[in-house]
C-alpha positions, 0 to 999 in steps of 0.5 A: 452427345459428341458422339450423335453429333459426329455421326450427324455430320458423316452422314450430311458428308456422306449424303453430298458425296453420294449426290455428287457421285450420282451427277458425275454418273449421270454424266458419264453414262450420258456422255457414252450414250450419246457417244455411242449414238444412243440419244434415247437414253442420253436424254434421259441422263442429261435432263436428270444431270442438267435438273441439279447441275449446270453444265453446258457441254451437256446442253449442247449434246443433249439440244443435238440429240432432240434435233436427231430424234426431232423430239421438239415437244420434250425438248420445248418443256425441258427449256420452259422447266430449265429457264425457270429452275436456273435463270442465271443459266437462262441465256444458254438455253434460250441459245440452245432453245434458239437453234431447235427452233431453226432446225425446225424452221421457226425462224421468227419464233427462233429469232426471239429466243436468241434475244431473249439469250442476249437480254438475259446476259443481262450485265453480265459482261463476260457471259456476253463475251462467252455467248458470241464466242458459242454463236461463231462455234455454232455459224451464227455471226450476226448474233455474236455481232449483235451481243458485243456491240450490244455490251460496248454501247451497255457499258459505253467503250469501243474499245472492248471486244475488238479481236473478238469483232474482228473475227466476228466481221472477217466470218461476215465477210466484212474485210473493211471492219475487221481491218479497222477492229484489228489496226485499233486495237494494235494503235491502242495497245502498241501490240503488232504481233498480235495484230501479225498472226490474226491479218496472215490468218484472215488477210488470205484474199487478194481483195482484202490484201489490197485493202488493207494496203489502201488502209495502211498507207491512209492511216500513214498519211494521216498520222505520219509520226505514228510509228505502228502504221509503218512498222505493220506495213513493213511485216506486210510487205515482207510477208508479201516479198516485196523488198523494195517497197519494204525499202522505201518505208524503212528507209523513211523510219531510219530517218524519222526514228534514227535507227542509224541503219540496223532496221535497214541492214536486216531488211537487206539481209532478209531480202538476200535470203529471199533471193531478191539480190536486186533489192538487197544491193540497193539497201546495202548501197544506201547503207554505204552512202548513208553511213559512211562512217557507221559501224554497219559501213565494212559489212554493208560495203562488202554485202552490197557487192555479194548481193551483185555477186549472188546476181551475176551467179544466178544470171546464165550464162554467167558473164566473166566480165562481170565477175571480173568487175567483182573481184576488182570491187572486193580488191577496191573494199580490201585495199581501203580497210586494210587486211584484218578481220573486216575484209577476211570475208571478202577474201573468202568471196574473191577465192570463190570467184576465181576457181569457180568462175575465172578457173584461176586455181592457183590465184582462189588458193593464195587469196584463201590462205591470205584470209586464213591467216588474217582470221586464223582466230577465228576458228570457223572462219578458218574451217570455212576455208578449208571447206572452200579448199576442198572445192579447189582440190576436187575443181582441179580433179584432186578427190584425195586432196579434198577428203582430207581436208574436209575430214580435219574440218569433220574433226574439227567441228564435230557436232556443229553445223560445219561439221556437218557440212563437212560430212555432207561433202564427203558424201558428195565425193563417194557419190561422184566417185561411185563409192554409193554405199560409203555415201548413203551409210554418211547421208542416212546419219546426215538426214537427222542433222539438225540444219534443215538444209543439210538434212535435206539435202542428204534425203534427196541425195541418199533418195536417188541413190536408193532409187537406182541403185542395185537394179543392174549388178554393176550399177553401171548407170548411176556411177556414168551420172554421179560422173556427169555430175562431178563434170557439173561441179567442175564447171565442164558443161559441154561435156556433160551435156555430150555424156547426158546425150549418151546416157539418155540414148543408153538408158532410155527406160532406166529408173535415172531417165527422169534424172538426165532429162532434168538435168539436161535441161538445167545445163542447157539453161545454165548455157543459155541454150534455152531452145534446147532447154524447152525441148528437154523441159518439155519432154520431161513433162510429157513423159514424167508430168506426174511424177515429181518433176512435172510442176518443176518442169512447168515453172521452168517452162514458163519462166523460160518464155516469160525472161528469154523468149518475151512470149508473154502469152505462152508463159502466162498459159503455162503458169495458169497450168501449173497453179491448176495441175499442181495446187500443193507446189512450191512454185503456187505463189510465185506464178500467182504473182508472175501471172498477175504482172504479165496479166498487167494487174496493178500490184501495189 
């Protein structure tokens, strides 16, 4: 009796593992027939699969087979047979049924069975959550609206499916709702990251960019304790770049919350990293009247100058006089802290300050030894200033001077980003003395640095090397513009522009004349020559538009006549072009919003 009842039971097994083996081979065989374009035969096989298991991937590609073949009678009957068998799954057919009938273009009779898919969800509150989501795959936003809303007035909450709506009203095109889903559903669960990535996902249109704004600043005023509004209008105005607004509504947090300035100091060092030095110094400055006896007060002091600093250097031609007042600023800032390891940085920047820009080498090598010694703790710091060392040496034209400390630095810092600046320089100084094959053998292992900046840089540097190297025996070319440019560095700009003159006329046609005609320019801007810099800007664009310079040469153009020549209407043309000619560009989003402030839009 044991025995007859085992085998009863490996055949019950054995029944239900062949009916489960023969739905997985229906299954696979529909998949590759509809795979393969066969919707004949996929039919077939998903009817006979859907008749003893559910599956609604298969209900999707078996309604998209009968919309190919416009088998409308076989596919009615499969859903009347399929909403009788299995009405729990009753609400995806009436879905799929739905969408046959307006691919025949039954819109009514269509309309009724997206109904029906939403009344046959029934209770069921994560099927209607799971519907909406298939009605937005399927580029039906107002169903996927209707079955939500319908679940929060069921079960009486609106404060369910808020990301879900948000999304649902930015496919509608309805900025105002998404916002309001989006800002409540952060208020209510004080969570902005997510809040973050859906507005930089949706909030791409200007309109809706300045209606959000208008939202933000309403939700302020109305609740002005409310520390979310002002956080979210903050991260907005920071993607946006605009540090000084940004400002304002951190500086009103910092009193209200007293951070005692910490918020404060990263916004301003984020705003130096964006190379907005105007609003970085007015940050660092209230730090330093804020704050006067903080710990953020040394640091804030000496950012306040270099983010001047940073201003006077981008500012051609660069005015000594100011570079003077900032070496009296840094002396100020030392004299009053004392030499110890708070000042040891503005040390470094006074040395920086007399080679490259008073060319009082001897005065940059003493203030630099001052710093070492006062640091000489601590270790990076020391390499930074051997690196800054090894820019004196090859300022003074000392090449020789200069490899050798940047190798004891290489030694030094052998697998961290020093290091790997050092390196760099070293390269750098093969390239200016002609030496191409040491330069490019040092930049090919640089371009797998792991500082983006560095690997960059390397790239470009071994690019133009390989770009115009061996195309004349004794590579006579390269090393007569690897020259041209140690003069840059060395802060000789008149004879540089007499040698880029005598190359352009000796190498007209070389794979370099690009090259000189770029660089030419950025030294006739660096002379504030700016006449001169249009003609050369110019020529490079009209013969090399297409090349890798064109959207360059524009930008330059345009800013040019936009800061030095106050010919609004020439810029505002030149910027239009560019965002025509050059969509992929770096420079897009910055003319976008030069454009719009010449244009005199009111930017918020």
């Amino acid at each position: 009796m044991k025995k007859v009842c085992e085998l009863l039971v490996i055949g019950i097994l054995v029944s239900g593992g062949a009916g489960a083996a023969l739905a997985q081979s229906e299954k696979e065989m529909a998949e590759e027939y509809f795979k393969n374009g066969d919707c004949e035969k996929a039919v077939t096989y998903y009817a006979a699969l859907l008749k003893t298991t559910f599956d609604k991937a298969s209900v999707k590609n078996y309604n998209s087979c009968i919309i190919k073949s416009k088998e409308w009678t076989a596919g009615d009957q499969f859903y009347k047979r399929q909403i009788k068998a299995d009405a729990n799954n009753a609400s995806w057919y009436n879905l799929y049924w739905g969408l046959m009938l307006e691919a025949q273009g039954k819109a009514q009779e269509a309309s009724k069975k997206h109904e029906q898919a939403i009344v046959s969800s029934g209770l069921r509150i994560e099927l209607k959550r799971d519907l909406a989501e298939e009605y937005r795959n399927v580029s039906q936003p107002e169903w996927a609206k209707k079955i939500l809303l319908e679940a929060r007035q069921l079960i009486k909450r609106d404060d369910i499916f808020q990301l879900e709506l948000a999304s649902v009203y930015r496919d509608l095109n309805d900025p105002e709702k998404m916002i309001d889903e989006l800002l409540s559903y952060g208020m209510r669960y004080q969570n902005t990251e997510v809040v973050q990535n859906m507005l930089q996902d949706f909030t791409k249109d200007e309109k809706e960019q300045a209606l959000l704004e208008k939202v933000l600043y309403d939700k302020i005023q109305k609740f002005p304790n409310e520390g979310f509004y002002n956080e979210l209008l903050i991260w907005y105005q920071i993607q946006k770049k605009d540090f000084y607004k940004a400002f304002i509504q951190e500086r009103a947090l910092d009193r209200r919350f007293k951070h005692n300035g910490s918020r404060l100091y990263n916004l301003g060092m984020l705003a130096l990293q964006n190379v907005d030095y105007q609003n970085a110094g007015a940050i660092f400055d209230h730090l330093v009247k804020e704050y006067p006896k903080g710990q953020l007060y040394p640091v804030s002091r000496r950012m306040a100058i270099f983010a001047r600093e940073e201003q006077v250097k981008s500012t051609y031609p660069i005015n000594r006089s100011e570079v003077q007042k900032l070496l009296g600023q840094y002396q100020q800032l030392v004299d009053e802290l004392g030499i110890n390891v708070r000042t040891i940085e503005a040390l470094r920047n006074m040395a920086i300050l007399y080679a490259f820009y008073m060319d009082d080498f001897k005065k940059a090598t003493e203030t630099l030894q001052t710093a070492i010694s006062a640091g000489k703790q601590e270790k990076n710091f020391v390499d930074k200033c051997k690196l800054d060392l090894g820019d004196i040496y090859l300022l003074q034209g000392e090449p020789w001077e200069a490899t050798l400390v940047y190798s004891q630095v290489e030694k030094s810092q052998k697998d961290d980003l020093l290091g790997y600046d050092a390196k760099l320089r070293n390269a750098k100084l093969h390239y200016f003395k002609g030496e191409f094959e040491l330069a490019k053998a040092v930049l090919d292992i640089l371009k797998k640095a792991t500082s983006r900046e560095i690997a960059n840089d390397a790239n470009e540097l071994s690019l133009l090397i390989m770009d115009n190297t061996g195309l004349d025996s004794t590579e006579t070319a390269m090393r007569q513009y690897s020259a041209v440019e140690l003069l840059l560095f060395q802060n000789k700009k008149f004879e540089a522009i007499d040698s880029l003159k005598s190359l352009y006329k000796r190498y007209e046609k070389h794979s370099l004349t690009d090259e000189i005609i770029w660089l030419t320019a950025k030294t006739y801007i660096k002379l504030d020559s700016n006449r001169q810099a249009l003609d050369e800007l110019n020529m490079l664009y009209t013969k090399f538009g297409h090349d890798i310079y064109g959207d360059d040469a524009l930008f330059a153009m345009a800013k040019l006549y936009q800061e030095k020549l106050n010919d609004k209407d020439k810029s505002m043309k030149l910027y239009q072009e560019l965002m025509e000619k050059y969509p992929g560009s770096i420079f897009v989003a910055e003319s976008r919003k030069r454009f719009r402030v010449l244009r005199g839009d009111v930017i918020n």
